[in-house]
C-alpha positions in Angstrom: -0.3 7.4 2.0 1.8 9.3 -0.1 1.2 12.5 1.5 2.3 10.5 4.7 5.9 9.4 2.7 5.9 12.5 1.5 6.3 11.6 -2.0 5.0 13.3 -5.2 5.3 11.4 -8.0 7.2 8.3 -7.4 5.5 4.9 -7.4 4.5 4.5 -3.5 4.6 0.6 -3.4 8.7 1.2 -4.2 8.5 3.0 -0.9 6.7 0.6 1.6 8.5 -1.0 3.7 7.8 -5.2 3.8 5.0 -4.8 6.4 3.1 -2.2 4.4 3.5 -4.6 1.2 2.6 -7.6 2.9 -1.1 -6.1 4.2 -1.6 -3.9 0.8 -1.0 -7.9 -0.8 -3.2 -9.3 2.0 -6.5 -6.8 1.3 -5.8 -7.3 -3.0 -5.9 -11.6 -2.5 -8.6 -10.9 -0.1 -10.6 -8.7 -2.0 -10.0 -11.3 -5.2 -11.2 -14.4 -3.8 -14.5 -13.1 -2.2 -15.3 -11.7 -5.5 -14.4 -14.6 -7.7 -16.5 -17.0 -4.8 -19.4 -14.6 -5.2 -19.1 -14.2 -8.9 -19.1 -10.4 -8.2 -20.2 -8.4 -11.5 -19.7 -4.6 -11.8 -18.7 -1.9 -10.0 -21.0 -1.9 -7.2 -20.5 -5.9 -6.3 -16.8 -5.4 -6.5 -16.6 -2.8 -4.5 -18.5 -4.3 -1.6 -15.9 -7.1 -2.0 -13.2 -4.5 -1.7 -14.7 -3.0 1.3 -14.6 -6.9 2.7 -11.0 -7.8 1.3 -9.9 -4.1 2.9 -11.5 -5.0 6.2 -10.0 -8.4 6.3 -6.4 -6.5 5.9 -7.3 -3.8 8.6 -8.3 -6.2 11.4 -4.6 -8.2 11.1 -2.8 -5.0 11.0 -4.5 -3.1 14.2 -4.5 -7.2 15.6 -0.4 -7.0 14.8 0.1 -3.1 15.8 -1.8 -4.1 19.3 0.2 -7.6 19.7 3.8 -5.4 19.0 3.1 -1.5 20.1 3.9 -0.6 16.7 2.4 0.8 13.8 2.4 -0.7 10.5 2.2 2.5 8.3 4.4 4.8 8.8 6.4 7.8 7.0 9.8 6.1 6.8 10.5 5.3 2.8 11.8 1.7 2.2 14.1 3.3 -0.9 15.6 6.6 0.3 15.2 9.7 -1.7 16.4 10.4 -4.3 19.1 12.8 -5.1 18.8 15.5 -8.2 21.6 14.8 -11.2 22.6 17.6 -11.9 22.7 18.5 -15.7 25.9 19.5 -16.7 26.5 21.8 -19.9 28.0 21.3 -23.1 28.9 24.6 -23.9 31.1 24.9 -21.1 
């Protein structure tokens, strides 16, 4: 996604707009409860409850992109970029 934003080494949630947050928070609580109700252990375990959390995300956001005609993700920042200070000189 940040390839998408076009971003290189800023934090990407500071750039998501409230849509993108709201699914991204969606597929983590998701993701949490199924392995706390399955008393998930290790990496393996977890990550099948990530795939499941992920999925749970995925199917309200194509369900809300089909319901609206538009997407969810996208490359628009929610923060706009930034500008370079420039450094001025003390010898000058």
């Amino acid at each position: 996604m940040k390839k998408l934003k076009n971003l290189k080494s800023q934090n990407l949630r500071d750039h998501m707009t409230e849509a993108e947050l709201i699914f991204t928070a969606l597929a983590e609580l998701s993701t949490r409860q199924i392995a706390e109700s399955e008393n998930a252990t290790g990496f393996s375990e977890n990550k099948q409850s990530a795939k499941r959390g992920g999925n749970i995300a995925k199917q309200a956001r194509e369900k809300l992109e089909l319901e609206t005609g538009k997407k969810v993700v996208t490359g628009d920042n929610f923060l706009p970029a930034q500008k370079q200070r420039k450094i001025k000189n003390k010898d000058k």
